[in-house]
N, C-alpha and C positions, 0 to 999 in steps of 0.2 A: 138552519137555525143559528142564533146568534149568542152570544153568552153560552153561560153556566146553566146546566138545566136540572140540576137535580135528579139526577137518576133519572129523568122522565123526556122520552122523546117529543114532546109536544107544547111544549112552552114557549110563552112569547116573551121575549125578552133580547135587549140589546147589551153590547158591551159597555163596561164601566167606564169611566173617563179613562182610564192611563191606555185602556187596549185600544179605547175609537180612536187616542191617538196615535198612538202605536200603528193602528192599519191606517193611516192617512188618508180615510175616506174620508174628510171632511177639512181638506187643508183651507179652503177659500172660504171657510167659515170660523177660522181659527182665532184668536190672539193669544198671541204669546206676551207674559207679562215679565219683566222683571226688575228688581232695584233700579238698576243703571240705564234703562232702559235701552240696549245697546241690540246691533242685531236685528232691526225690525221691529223691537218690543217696545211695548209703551210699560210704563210705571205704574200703572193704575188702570183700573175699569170701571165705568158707570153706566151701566148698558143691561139691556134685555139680554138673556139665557133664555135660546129658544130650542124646543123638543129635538132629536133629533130627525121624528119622524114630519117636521115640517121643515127637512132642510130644503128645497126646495125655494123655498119666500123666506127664510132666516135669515137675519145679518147673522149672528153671530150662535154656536152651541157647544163651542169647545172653551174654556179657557184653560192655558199652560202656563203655570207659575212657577218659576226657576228658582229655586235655592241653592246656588252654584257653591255658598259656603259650605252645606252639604251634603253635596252632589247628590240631591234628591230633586225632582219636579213632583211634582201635586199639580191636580188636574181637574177642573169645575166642571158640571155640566148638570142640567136640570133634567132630571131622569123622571118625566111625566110618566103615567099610566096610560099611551094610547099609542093606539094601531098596532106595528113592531113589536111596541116596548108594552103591550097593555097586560103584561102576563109577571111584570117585575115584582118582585116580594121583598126585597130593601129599598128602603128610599125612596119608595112611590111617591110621585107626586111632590117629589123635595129635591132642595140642592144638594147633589154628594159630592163628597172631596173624599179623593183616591190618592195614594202618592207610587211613586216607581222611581229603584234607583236611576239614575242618570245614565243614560245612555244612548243609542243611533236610533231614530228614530223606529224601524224597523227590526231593531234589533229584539230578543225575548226577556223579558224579564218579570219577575212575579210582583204584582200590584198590592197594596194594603188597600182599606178602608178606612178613612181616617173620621169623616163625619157625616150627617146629611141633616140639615136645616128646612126648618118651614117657614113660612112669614114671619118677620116681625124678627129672628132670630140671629146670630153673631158666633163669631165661631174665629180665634187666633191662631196663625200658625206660619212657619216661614218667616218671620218679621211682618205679617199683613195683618188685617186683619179683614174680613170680610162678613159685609150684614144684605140679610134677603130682605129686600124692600118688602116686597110683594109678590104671589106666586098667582096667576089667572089661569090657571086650567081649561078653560074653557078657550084660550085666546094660546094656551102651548107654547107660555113664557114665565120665566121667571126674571126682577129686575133686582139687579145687585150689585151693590157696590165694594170693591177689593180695592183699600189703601195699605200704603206702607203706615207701619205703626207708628202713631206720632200727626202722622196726616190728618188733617180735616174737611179736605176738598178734594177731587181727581180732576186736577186740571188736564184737558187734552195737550198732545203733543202741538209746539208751534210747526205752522206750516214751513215748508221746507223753501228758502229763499227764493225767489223769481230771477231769471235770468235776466243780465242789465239790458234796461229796454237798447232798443236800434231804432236809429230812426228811417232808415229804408232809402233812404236818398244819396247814398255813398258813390253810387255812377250818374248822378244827374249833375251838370252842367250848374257855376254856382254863376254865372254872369247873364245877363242879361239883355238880349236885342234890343238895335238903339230903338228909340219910340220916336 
Protein backbone atom coordinates (compact mmCIF):
# COMPACT_ATOMS: atom_id res chain seq x y z
CA UNK A 1 0.00 0.00 0.00
CA UNK A 2 0.96 3.52 -0.81
CA UNK A 3 0.30 6.71 1.16
CA UNK A 4 -1.23 7.48 4.40
CA UNK A 5 -3.92 5.21 5.14
CA UNK A 6 -5.76 6.19 8.08
CA UNK A 7 -5.73 3.76 10.65
CA UNK A 8 -7.11 1.28 7.90
CA UNK A 9 -5.21 -1.41 6.12
CA UNK A 10 -6.97 -1.34 2.89
CA UNK A 11 -6.98 1.78 1.15
CA UNK A 12 -6.16 2.84 -2.16
CA UNK A 13 -4.39 5.64 -2.41
CA UNK A 14 -0.94 6.97 -3.77
CA UNK A 15 1.78 9.45 -2.39
CA UNK A 16 1.48 13.17 -2.43
CA UNK A 17 3.51 15.09 -4.95
CA UNK A 18 6.62 16.00 -2.56
CA UNK A 19 6.87 11.93 -1.58
CA UNK A 20 6.33 10.59 -5.50
CA UNK A 21 9.20 12.78 -5.79
CA UNK A 22 11.01 11.93 -3.10
CA UNK A 23 10.87 8.08 -4.14
CA UNK A 24 11.87 8.89 -7.78
CA UNK A 25 9.61 6.56 -9.37
CA UNK A 26 8.65 8.74 -11.90
CA UNK A 27 11.96 10.62 -12.93
CA UNK A 28 11.28 10.42 -16.97
CA UNK A 29 7.99 11.91 -16.30
CA UNK A 30 9.24 14.80 -14.35
CA UNK A 31 9.88 18.68 -15.00
CA UNK A 32 11.47 20.56 -12.98
CA UNK A 33 10.56 24.25 -12.96
CA UNK A 34 12.35 27.07 -11.99
CA UNK A 35 12.98 31.26 -12.28
CA UNK A 36 16.33 30.96 -13.92
CA UNK A 37 15.63 28.05 -15.54
CA UNK A 38 19.04 26.64 -14.88
CA UNK A 39 19.81 22.80 -14.46
CA UNK A 40 17.55 21.19 -16.81
CA UNK A 41 14.55 23.37 -15.87
CA UNK A 42 12.35 25.26 -17.81
CA UNK A 43 10.63 28.65 -16.49
CA UNK A 44 7.29 27.75 -17.09
CA UNK A 45 4.81 24.92 -17.98
CA UNK A 46 1.82 24.55 -20.37
CA UNK A 47 1.17 21.05 -20.61
CA UNK A 48 -1.08 18.10 -19.53
CA UNK A 49 -0.87 16.79 -15.73
CA UNK A 50 -1.48 13.19 -16.20
CA UNK A 51 -2.63 10.50 -13.37
CA UNK A 52 0.03 8.71 -11.99
CA UNK A 53 -1.76 5.54 -12.60
CA UNK A 54 -1.40 6.16 -16.37
CA UNK A 55 2.33 6.60 -16.22
CA UNK A 56 2.86 4.30 -18.60
CA UNK A 57 1.54 6.75 -21.97
CA UNK A 58 2.08 10.08 -19.85
CA UNK A 59 4.36 12.83 -20.87
CA UNK A 60 4.41 14.41 -17.95
CA UNK A 61 2.84 13.79 -13.93
CA UNK A 62 5.21 15.29 -11.64
CA UNK A 63 5.91 19.00 -11.57
CA UNK A 64 8.92 20.38 -9.31
CA UNK A 65 8.79 24.03 -8.52
CA UNK A 66 12.04 25.38 -6.85
CA UNK A 67 11.96 28.35 -4.58
CA UNK A 68 15.68 28.28 -4.06
CA UNK A 69 15.03 31.95 -2.22
CA UNK A 70 13.32 29.83 0.27
CA UNK A 71 14.73 26.72 0.23
CA UNK A 72 11.43 25.20 -0.20
CA UNK A 73 10.05 23.13 -3.54
CA UNK A 74 6.40 22.70 -4.06
CA UNK A 75 5.38 19.91 -6.08
CA UNK A 76 2.22 19.51 -8.77
CA UNK A 77 0.57 16.61 -9.58
CA UNK A 78 -3.05 15.80 -10.59
CA UNK A 79 -4.17 13.39 -7.96
CA UNK A 80 -7.27 11.62 -9.97
CA UNK A 81 -9.53 9.08 -8.44
CA UNK A 82 -8.56 5.86 -10.26
CA UNK A 83 -7.12 2.51 -10.18
CA UNK A 84 -3.97 2.88 -7.35
CA UNK A 85 -5.15 6.13 -6.38
CA UNK A 86 -9.15 5.58 -6.54
CA UNK A 87 -9.46 5.31 -2.69
CA UNK A 88 -7.85 9.14 -2.19
CA UNK A 89 -10.01 11.43 0.22
CA UNK A 90 -8.01 14.93 -0.38
CA UNK A 91 -8.01 16.31 -3.56
CA UNK A 92 -9.76 13.91 -5.55
CA UNK A 93 -9.96 14.36 -8.76
CA UNK A 94 -7.91 17.95 -8.45
CA UNK A 95 -4.61 19.63 -8.72
CA UNK A 96 -2.74 19.53 -5.35
CA UNK A 97 0.26 21.41 -4.45
CA UNK A 98 2.42 20.09 -1.59
CA UNK A 99 5.69 21.87 -0.52
CA UNK A 100 8.99 20.17 1.24
CA UNK A 101 11.80 21.88 2.62
CA UNK A 102 14.74 21.70 0.20
CA UNK A 103 16.65 18.91 0.24
CA UNK A 104 18.44 15.43 -1.62
CA UNK A 105 16.26 14.03 -3.52
CA UNK A 106 15.96 10.91 -1.45
CA UNK A 107 16.48 12.36 1.53
CA UNK A 108 13.24 12.43 4.56
CA UNK A 109 11.44 15.27 5.02
CA UNK A 110 7.88 16.03 6.14
CA UNK A 111 5.63 17.58 3.35
CA UNK A 112 2.74 20.43 3.89
CA UNK A 113 -0.41 20.66 1.92
CA UNK A 114 -0.46 23.74 0.48
CA UNK A 115 -3.64 23.60 -2.10
CA UNK A 116 -5.76 21.57 -4.60
CA UNK A 117 -7.69 23.13 -7.61
CA UNK A 118 -10.38 22.21 -9.93
CA UNK A 119 -11.11 23.58 -13.25
CA UNK A 120 -11.30 26.83 -14.19
CA UNK A 121 -9.32 27.65 -10.76
CA UNK A 122 -5.74 29.71 -9.93
CA UNK A 123 -3.90 29.46 -7.03
CA UNK A 124 -0.15 31.89 -6.17
CA UNK A 125 2.57 30.89 -4.62
CA UNK A 126 6.63 30.88 -5.09
CA UNK A 127 6.52 33.86 -7.30
CA UNK A 128 4.21 31.71 -9.88
CA UNK A 129 1.20 31.60 -10.38
CA UNK A 130 -0.61 28.67 -11.73
CA UNK A 131 -4.22 28.17 -13.41
CA UNK A 132 -6.04 24.49 -14.18
CA UNK A 133 -7.34 24.87 -17.64
CA UNK A 134 -9.23 21.92 -17.50
CA UNK A 135 -9.51 18.67 -15.69
CA UNK A 136 -10.89 15.32 -18.12
CA UNK A 137 -11.28 12.56 -15.85
CA UNK A 138 -12.19 10.38 -18.10
CA UNK A 139 -8.90 10.93 -20.31
CA UNK A 140 -6.58 10.96 -16.61
CA UNK A 141 -5.28 14.61 -17.16
CA UNK A 142 -5.40 17.65 -15.98
CA UNK A 143 -4.05 20.85 -18.35
CA UNK A 144 -2.21 23.63 -16.57
CA UNK A 145 -0.41 26.37 -16.98
CA UNK A 146 2.48 27.60 -14.16
CA UNK A 147 3.98 31.23 -15.10
CA UNK A 148 6.20 33.38 -13.17
CA UNK A 149 4.17 36.21 -11.76
CA UNK A 150 4.10 39.00 -14.16
CA UNK A 151 4.10 36.58 -17.12
CA UNK A 152 1.49 36.15 -19.67
CA UNK A 153 2.77 33.53 -22.01
CA UNK A 154 5.02 30.27 -21.30
CA UNK A 155 7.15 30.40 -24.06
CA UNK A 156 9.20 27.09 -24.51
CA UNK A 157 12.83 26.77 -23.98
CA UNK A 158 14.90 27.75 -27.36
CA UNK A 159 16.32 24.68 -28.94
CA UNK A 160 19.75 24.26 -28.09
CA UNK A 161 22.21 25.40 -31.15
CA UNK A 162 23.14 22.79 -33.95
CA UNK A 163 26.58 21.88 -34.47
CA UNK A 164 28.45 24.03 -37.49
CA UNK A 165 27.41 22.09 -40.41
CA UNK A 166 30.58 20.09 -42.21
CA UNK A 167 30.61 19.78 -45.42
CA UNK A 168 32.14 16.12 -45.58
CA UNK A 169 34.66 16.59 -48.47
CA UNK A 170 37.78 17.49 -46.36
CA UNK A 171 39.75 14.19 -47.85
CA UNK A 172 38.62 14.53 -51.40
CA UNK A 173 40.83 15.59 -53.97
CA UNK A 174 39.98 19.50 -54.95
CA UNK A 175 41.46 19.28 -58.68
CA UNK A 176 40.54 17.94 -61.46
CA UNK A 177 41.40 15.32 -64.31
CA UNK A 178 42.28 16.89 -67.49
CA UNK A 179 39.15 16.26 -69.86
Amino acid sequence: MMGYSYGQSDTIMCFNGAKSWQSGWYVDKEVTVNSAAISGAVSCFDGDLHVIVDYPTATTVLLKVQDDANSVDYYVNFNAKKGINSGTREGGNQVTITSKTLAVRDSYGESEFVAKLGGQASFTFANYNITVDAIDTTKGKAHVTLLLTGQSVCMPPSPAPANAPTTGFSSMSTTLPPT
